[in-house]
VOGU-3710 file (C-alpha; in Angstrom, 3 decimals, decimal comma):
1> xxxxxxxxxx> -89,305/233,268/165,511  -86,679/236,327/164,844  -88,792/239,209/163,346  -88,226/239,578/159,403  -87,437/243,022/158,453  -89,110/243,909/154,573  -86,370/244,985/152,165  -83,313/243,030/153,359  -81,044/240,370/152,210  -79,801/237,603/155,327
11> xxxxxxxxxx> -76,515/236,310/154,625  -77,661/232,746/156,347  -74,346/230,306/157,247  -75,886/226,441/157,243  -74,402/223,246/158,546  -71,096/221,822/157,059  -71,826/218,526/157,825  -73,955/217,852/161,107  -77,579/219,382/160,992  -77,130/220,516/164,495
21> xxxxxxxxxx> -75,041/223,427/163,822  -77,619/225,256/162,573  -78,212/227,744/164,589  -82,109/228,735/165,755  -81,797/232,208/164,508  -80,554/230,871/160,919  -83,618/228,642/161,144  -86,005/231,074/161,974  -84,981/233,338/159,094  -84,884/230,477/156,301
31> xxxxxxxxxx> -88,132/229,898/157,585  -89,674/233,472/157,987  -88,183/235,044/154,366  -90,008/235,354/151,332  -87,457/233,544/149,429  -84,462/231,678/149,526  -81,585/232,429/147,126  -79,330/229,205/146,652  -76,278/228,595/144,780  -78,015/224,648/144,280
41> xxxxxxxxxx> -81,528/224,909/144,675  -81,448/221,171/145,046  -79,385/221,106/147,770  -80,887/223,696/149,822  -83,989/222,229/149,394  -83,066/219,040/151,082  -81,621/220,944/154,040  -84,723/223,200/154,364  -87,203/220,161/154,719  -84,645/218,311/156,998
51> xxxxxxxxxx> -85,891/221,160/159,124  -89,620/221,434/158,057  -89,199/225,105/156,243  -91,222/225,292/153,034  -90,141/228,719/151,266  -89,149/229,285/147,075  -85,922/228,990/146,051  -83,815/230,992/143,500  -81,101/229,936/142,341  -77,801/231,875/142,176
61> xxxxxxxxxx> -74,821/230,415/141,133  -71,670/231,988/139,395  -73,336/231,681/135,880  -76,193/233,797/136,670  -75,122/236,200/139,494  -74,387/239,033/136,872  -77,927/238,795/135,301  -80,172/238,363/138,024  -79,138/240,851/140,700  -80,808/243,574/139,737
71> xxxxxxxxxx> -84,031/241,656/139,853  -83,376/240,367/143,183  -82,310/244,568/144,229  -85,796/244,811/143,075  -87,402/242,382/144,744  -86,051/243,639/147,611  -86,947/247,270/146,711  -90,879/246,556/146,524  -90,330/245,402/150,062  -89,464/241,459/150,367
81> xxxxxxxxxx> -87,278/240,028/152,331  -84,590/237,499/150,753  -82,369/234,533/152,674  -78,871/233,997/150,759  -77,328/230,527/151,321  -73,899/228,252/149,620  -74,306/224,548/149,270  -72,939/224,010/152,644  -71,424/226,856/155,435  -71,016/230,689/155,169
91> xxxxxxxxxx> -71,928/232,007/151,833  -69,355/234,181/150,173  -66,490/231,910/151,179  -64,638/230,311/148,064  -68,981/230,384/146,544  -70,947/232,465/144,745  -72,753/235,865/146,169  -70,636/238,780/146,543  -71,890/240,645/143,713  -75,395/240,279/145,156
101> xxxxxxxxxx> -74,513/241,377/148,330  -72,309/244,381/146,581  -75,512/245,152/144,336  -77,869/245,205/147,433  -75,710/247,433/149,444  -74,787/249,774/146,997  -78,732/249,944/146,856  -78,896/251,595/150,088  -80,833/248,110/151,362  -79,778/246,306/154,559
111> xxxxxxxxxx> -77,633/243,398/154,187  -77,893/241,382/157,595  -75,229/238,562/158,271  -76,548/235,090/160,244  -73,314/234,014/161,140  -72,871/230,100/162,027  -70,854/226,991/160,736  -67,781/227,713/158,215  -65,485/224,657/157,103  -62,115/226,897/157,448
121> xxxxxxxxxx> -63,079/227,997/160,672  -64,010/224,911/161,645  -60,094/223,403/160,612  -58,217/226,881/162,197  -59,690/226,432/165,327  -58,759/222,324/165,958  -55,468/223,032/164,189  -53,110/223,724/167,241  -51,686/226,050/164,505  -50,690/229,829/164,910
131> xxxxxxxxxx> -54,719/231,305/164,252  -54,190/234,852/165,420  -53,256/236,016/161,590  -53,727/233,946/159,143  -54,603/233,385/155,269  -57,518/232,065/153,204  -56,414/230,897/149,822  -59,758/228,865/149,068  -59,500/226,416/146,198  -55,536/226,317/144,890
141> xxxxxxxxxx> -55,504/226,400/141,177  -56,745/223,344/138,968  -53,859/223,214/136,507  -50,790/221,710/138,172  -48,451/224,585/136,456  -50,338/227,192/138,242  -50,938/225,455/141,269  -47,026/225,296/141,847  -46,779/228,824/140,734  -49,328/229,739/143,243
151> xxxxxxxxxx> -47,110/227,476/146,142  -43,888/229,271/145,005  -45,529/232,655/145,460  -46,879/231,507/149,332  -43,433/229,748/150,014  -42,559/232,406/151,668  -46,012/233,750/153,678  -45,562/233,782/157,366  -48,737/233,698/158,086  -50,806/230,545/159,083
161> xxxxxxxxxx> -52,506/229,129/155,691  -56,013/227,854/155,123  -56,559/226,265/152,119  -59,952/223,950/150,542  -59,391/220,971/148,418  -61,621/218,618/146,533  -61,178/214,913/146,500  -60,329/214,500/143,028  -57,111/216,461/143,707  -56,068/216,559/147,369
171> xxxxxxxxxx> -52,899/213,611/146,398  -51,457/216,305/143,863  -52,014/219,180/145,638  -50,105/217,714/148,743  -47,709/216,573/146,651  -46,893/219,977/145,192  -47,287/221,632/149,354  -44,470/219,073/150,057  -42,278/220,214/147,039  -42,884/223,798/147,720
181> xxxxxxxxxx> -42,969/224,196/151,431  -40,969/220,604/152,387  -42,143/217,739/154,243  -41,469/219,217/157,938  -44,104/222,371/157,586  -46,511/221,684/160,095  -49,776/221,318/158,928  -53,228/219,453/159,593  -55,668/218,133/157,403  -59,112/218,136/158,114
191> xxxxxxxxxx> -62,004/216,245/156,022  -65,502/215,565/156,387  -65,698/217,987/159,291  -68,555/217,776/161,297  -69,458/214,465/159,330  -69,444/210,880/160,405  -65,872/209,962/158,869  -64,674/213,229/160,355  -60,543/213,017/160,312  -57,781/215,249/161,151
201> xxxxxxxxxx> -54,154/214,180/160,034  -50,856/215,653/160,811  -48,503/216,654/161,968  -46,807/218,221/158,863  -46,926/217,693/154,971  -44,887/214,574/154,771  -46,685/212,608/157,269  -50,285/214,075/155,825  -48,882/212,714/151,778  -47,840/209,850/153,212
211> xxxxxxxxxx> -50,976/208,708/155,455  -53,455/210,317/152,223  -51,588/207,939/149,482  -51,928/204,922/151,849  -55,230/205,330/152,117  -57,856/205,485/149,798  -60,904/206,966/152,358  -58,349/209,502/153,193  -58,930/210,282/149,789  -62,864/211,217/149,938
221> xxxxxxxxxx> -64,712/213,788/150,840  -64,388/217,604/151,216  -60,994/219,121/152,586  -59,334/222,226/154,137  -55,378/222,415/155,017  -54,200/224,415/157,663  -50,435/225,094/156,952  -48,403/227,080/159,699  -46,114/230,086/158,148  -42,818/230,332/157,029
231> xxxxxxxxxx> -41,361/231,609/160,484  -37,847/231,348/159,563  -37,477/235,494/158,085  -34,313/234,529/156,264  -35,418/231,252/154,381  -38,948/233,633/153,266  -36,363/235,867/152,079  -34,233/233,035/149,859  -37,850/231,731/148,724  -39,264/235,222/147,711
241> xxxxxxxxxx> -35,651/235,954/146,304  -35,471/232,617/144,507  -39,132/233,109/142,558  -38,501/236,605/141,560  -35,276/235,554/139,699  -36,660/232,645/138,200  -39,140/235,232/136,851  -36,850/237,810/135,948  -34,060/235,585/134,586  -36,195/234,952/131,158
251> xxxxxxxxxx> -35,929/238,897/130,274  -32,597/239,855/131,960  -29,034/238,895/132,423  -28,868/236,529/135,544  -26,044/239,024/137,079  -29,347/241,764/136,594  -31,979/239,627/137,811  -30,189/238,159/140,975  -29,554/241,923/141,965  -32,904/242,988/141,474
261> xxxxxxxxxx> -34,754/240,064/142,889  -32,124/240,766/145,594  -33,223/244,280/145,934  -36,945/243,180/146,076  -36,784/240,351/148,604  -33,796/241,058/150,786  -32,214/237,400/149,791  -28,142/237,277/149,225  -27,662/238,105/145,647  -24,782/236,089/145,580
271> xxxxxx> -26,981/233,150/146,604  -28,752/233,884/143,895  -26,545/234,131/141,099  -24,865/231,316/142,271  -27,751/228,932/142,519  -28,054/229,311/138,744
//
């Protein structure tokens, strides 16, 4: 068993999907803390006795982060040794427990990280997309205006893009990806990695829509979207250009917005004006 140091908070990745990707050092800690801090204390509590590992649980979700850090600071003060944990994966990613971990370290305690399974990894690296930069976007916004406001604004990202999505919403979102982006960006959809209806579709937007409104199982189950950049430097510019004068058009002269969304993106302002 990995020797527990008194007075620090592990930052403990667990399994996505399959219970073998938990690592033996991740198990050793859950097992050798004095407590467990989990965003569903339910949840974590099945994984723990999957594994045999008896140990309290706190919960720590986004409702009670702000209040109950400075207890857990405490805790940790007086010389006890805490595990931090998400529902599924690496903790901090698109779930709850930054401002513990902020609030521990600027404590002067040790925060340790147990690195292991994360679900946008996971997708990045079975992509066969551009991974050596890329973009985490987590969870696009729930309200279909700001989702495609969001979209417009990433239009024009070159970077690879790695976004989550929840069942109840993957048809819309891909729907607005297409509208935004168009149906040739490459792009692969993973869901229910590391699970037994594990499925990757590509190989762009269209084809993913397409294949995820034909099919209702493509339709359950956790998500994440790996979209490849906007390569093309002078269609990021006319998509950068283009939302900057659709913004600045409502408190200017369109002659005075296409110059200075011109200005600001590098797109033709004549293209601009024009297009209005």
């Amino acid at each position: 068993m990995s020797e527990i140091t008194p007075a620090t908070l592990y930052v403990v990745a667990t399994p996505i999907g399959h219970l073998g990707d938990l690592a033996p050092r991740a198990r050793a800690v859950l097992a050798g803390v004095d407590a467990v801090c989990a965003e569903d204390t339910r949840t974590s509590g099945l994984l723990l006795a999957q594994f045999g590992i008896v140990r309290p649980l706190l919960a720590v979700h986004e409702h009670n982060e702000d209040g109950i850090a400075a207890r857990l600071v405490e805790r940790l003060r007086d010389g006890a040794s805490l595990a931090l944990v998400a529902d599924a994966g690496t903790p901090l990613i698109s779930d709850p427990g930054y401002r513990l971990v902020r609030a521990v370290r600027e404590a002067g305690l040790a925060v340790v990280p147990v690195p292991g399974a994360c679900a946008a990894i996971a997708a990045l690296s079975v992509a066969g997309i551009p991974s050596d930069r890329f973009c985490f976007e987590g969870f696009l916004p729930a309200k279909a205006g700001a989702r495609r406001e969001r979209l417009a604004v990433l239009a024009a990202e070159p970077r690879t893009l790695v976004f989550y999505e929840s069942a109840h919403r993957i048809g819309e979102s891909l729907a607005d990806l297409v509208a935004a982006f168009g149906a040739q960006r490459e792009a692969t959809l993973g869901r229910e990695l590391t699970k037994r209806f594990e499925t990757l579709l590509g190989p762009n937007l269209g084809a993913i829509a397409a294949a995820v409104d034909a099919d209702p199982n493509q339709r359950r189950g956790e998500f994440v979207l790996v979209v490849r950049g906007n390569e093309d430097r002078e269609a990021a510019c006319l998509a950068e250009g283009r939302r900057l004068y659709a913004k600045l058009v409502a408190h200017l002269k369109p002659s005075q917005a296409a110059r200075l969304a011109a200005e600001l993106s590098g797109a033709p302002r004549k293209v601009l004006y024009d297009g209005e």
